[in-house]
C-alpha positions as CSV (number, residue, x, y, z in Angstrom):
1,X,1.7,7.8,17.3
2,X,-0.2,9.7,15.0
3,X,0.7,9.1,11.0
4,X,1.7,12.4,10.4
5,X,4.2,11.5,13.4
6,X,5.4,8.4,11.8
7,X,6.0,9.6,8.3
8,X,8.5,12.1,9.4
9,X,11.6,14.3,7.3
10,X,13.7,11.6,9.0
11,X,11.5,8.5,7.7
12,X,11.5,10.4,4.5
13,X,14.8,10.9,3.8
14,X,15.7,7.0,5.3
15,X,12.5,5.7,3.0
16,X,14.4,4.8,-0.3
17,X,16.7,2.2,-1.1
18,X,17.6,2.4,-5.0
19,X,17.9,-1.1,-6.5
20,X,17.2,-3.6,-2.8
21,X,14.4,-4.0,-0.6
22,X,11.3,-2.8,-2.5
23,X,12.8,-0.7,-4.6
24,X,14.6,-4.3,-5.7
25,X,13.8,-4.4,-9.7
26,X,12.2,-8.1,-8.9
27,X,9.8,-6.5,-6.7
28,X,8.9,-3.3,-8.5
29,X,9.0,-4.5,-12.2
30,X,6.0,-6.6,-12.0
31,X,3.9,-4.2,-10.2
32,X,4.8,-1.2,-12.8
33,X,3.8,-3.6,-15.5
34,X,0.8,-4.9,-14.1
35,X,-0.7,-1.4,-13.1
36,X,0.4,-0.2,-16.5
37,X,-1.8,-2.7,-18.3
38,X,-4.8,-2.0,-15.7
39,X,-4.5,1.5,-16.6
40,X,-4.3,1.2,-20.1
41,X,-5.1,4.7,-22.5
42,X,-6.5,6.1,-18.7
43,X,-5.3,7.8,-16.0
44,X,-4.0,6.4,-12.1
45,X,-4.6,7.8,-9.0
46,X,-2.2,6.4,-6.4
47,X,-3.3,6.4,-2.8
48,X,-0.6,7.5,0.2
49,X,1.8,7.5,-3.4
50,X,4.9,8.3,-0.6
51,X,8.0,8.8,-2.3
52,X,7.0,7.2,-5.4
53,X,8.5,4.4,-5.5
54,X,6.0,3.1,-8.2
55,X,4.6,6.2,-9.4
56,X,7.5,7.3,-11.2
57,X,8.4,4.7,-13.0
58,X,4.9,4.2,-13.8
59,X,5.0,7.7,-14.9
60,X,7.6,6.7,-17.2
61,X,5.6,4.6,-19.0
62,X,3.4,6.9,-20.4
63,X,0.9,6.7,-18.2
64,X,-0.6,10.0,-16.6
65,X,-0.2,9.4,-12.6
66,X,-1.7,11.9,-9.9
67,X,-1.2,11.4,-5.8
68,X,-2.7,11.5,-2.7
69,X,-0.5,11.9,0.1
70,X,-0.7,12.5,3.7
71,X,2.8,13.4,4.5
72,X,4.5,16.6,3.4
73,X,8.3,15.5,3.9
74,X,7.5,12.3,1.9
75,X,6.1,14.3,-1.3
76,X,9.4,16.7,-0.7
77,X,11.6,13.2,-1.0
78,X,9.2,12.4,-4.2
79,X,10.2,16.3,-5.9
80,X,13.4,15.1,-6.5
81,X,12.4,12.8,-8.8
82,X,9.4,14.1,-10.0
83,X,8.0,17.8,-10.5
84,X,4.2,18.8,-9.6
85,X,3.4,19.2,-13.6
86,X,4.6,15.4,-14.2
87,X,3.0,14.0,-10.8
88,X,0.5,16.0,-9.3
89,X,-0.2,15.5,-5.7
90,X,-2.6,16.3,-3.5
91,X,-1.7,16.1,0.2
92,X,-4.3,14.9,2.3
93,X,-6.1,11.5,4.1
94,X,-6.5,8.8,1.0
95,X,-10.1,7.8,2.8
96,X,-11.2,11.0,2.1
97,X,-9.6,13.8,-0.1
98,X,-10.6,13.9,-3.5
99,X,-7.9,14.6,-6.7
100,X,-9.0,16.4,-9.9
101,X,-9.8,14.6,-12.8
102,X,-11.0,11.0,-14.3
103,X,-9.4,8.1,-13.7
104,X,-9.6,4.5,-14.8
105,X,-7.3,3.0,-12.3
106,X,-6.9,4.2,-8.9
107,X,-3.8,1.5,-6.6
108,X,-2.7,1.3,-2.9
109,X,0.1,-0.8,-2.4
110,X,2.6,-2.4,0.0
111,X,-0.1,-3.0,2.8
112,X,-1.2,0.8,3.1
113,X,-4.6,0.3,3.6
114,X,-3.6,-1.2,7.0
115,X,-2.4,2.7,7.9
116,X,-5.7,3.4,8.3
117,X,-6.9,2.0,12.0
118,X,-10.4,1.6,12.1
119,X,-12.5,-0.2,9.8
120,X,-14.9,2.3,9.6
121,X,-12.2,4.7,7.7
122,X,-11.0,1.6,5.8
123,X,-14.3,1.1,4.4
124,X,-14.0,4.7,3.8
125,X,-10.9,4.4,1.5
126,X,-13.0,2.1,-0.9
127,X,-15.5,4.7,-0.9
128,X,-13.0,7.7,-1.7
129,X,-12.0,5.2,-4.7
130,X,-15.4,4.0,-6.1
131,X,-15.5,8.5,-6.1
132,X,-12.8,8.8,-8.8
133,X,-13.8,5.8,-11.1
134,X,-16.0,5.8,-13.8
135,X,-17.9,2.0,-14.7
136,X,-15.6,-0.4,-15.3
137,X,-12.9,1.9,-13.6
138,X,-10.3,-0.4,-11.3
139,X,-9.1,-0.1,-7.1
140,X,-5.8,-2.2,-7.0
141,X,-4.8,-3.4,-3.8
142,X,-1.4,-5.1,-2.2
143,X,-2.0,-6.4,1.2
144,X,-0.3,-8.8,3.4
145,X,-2.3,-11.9,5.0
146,X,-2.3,-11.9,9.3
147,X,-0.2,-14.3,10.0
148,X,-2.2,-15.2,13.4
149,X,-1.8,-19.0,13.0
150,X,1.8,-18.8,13.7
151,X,1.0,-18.1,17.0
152,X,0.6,-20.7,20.0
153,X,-1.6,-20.0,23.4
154,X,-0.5,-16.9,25.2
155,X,2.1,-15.4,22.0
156,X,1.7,-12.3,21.0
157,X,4.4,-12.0,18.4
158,X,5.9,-13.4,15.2
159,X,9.0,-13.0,13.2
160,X,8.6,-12.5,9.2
161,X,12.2,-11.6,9.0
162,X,15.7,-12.3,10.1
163,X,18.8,-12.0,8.2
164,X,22.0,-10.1,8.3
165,X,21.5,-6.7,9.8
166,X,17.4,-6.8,9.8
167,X,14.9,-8.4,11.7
168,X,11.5,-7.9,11.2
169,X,8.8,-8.9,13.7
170,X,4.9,-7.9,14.6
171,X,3.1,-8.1,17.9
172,X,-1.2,-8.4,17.5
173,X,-3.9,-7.3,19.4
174,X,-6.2,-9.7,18.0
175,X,-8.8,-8.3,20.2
176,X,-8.6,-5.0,18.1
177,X,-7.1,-6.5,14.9
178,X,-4.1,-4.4,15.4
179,X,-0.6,-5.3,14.7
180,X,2.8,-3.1,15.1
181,X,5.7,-3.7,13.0
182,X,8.8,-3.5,14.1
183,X,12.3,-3.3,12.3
184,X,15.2,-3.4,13.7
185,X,18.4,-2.4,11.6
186,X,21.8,-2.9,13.0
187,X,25.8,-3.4,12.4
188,X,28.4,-5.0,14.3
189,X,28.3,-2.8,17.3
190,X,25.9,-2.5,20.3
191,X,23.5,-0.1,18.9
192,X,20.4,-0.8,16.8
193,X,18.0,1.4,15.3
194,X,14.2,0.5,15.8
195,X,11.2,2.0,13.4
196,X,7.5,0.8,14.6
197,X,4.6,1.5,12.1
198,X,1.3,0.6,13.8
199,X,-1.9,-1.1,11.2
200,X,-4.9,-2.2,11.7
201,X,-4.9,-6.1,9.6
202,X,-7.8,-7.1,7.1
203,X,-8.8,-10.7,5.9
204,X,-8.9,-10.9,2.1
205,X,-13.2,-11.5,3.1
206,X,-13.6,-9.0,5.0
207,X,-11.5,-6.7,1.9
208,X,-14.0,-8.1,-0.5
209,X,-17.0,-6.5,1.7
210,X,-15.5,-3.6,2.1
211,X,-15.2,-3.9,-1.6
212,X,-18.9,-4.6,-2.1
213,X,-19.7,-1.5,0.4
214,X,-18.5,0.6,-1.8
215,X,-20.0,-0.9,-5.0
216,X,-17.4,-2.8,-6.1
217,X,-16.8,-6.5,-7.2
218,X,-14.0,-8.7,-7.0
219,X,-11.9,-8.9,-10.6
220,X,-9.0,-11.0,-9.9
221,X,-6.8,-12.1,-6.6
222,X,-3.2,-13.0,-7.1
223,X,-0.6,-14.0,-4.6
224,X,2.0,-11.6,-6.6
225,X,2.3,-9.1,-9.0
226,X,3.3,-11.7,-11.5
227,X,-0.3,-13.6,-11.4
228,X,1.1,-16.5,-9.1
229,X,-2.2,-18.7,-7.9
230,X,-3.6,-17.1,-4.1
231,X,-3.8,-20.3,-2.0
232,X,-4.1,-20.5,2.0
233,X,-0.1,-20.8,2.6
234,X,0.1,-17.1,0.7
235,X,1.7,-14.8,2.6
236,X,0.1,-11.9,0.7
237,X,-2.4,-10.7,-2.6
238,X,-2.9,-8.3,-4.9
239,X,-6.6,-7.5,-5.3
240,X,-8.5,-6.1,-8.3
241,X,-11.8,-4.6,-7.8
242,X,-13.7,-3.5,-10.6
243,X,-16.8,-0.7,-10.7
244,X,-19.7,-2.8,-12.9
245,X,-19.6,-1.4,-16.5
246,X,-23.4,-1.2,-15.9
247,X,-23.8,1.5,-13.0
């Protein structure tokens, strides 16, 4: 399936889940305050910005906050928060539309550069960035680590999730460095509902080149939002990039 495909009026309208999930205050708090202080007195650009989940509270911070989206019905969910003179958006493919203006921070978060499926348009998101920031302008990324030594000879799957009612799981191509999540939701009764979202997975190294592809170098790498230390048991990283003040 396609994107557009994916991020449907039906995945729209099922997207957001006030106060749990990611929309949990734990989980969003810390990334509204970090991007808040990376933006400082400047302007954001969010890429594939959704629903805005984090733009509008960002917004609500003062700072001024523009979008790039791909998916119409997901910018429509995003209108009732939001109006286009508050949050601009822009509706088009984050590796390569350009927005208006000057920016000082431009973020992609919750593994969204994994949308993208071929490295080539990957590298192509970091270029689009580098396009919108000035020296010593920021690219802020939240990506998830593979989780490939989890599995044994001849797996192709692993489970990050089960609880009550959800279980999340992912099935690699390694060959291809392509992985389909799956979630299943369900109740008590014989039905369940399944949404599959396919990516294409990116070691933090190969990031970093990507980075430096696009003229960038590496600022900062946390395991959270709340500057917790990256190590090899983290199950995920936020990545600052940085333009050279000197360019």
């Amino acid at each position: 399936m396609e994107q557009k495909e994916i991020w449907d009026a039906d995945t729209a309208r099922r997207y957001d889940t006030p106060g749990t999930g990611m929309f949990a205050p734990e989980v969003l708090d810390p990334a509204v305050d970090r991007l808040a202080r990376l933006a400082g007195e400047g302007a954001a650009l969010e890429f594939a910005i959704g629903t805005g989940r984090v733009a509008v509270p960002l917004a609500g911070r003062g700072v001024a906050v523009t979008g790039i989206e791909l998916s119409p019905p997901m910018v429509e969910q995003l209108r009732t928060k939001a109006d286009e003179a508050t949050i601009p958006v822009i509706i088009g493919d984050m590796a390569t539309t350009a927005a208006p203006g000057e920016y000082t921070l431009v973020y992609l978060v919750f593994n969204t550069i994994s949308n993208l499926l071929t490295q080539a348009e990957q590298v192509e998101c970091f270029r689009n960035a580098a396009r919108h920031l000035g020296p010593g302008g920021r690219f802020v990324i939240e990506l998830w680590v593979p989780e490939l030594r989890k599995l044994p000879p001849g797996q192709t799957a692993t489970v990050w999730h089960s609880g009550s009612g959800y279980i999340g799981l992912d099935t690699y191509d390694v060959l291809r460095q392509h992985v389909v999540s799956h979630h299943f939701h369900f109740d008590d009764s014989r039905q369940a509902e399944l949404f599959r979202s396919p990516h294409r997975y990116i070691w933090p190294a190969e990031l970093d080149l990507m980075a430096q592809l696009a003229g960038f170098e590496l600022e900062s790498r946390h395991a959270d939002w709340d500057g917790a230390e990256f190590t090899a048991e983290s199950r995920s990283h936020v990545s600052v990039y940085r333009i050279p003040p000197s360019r």
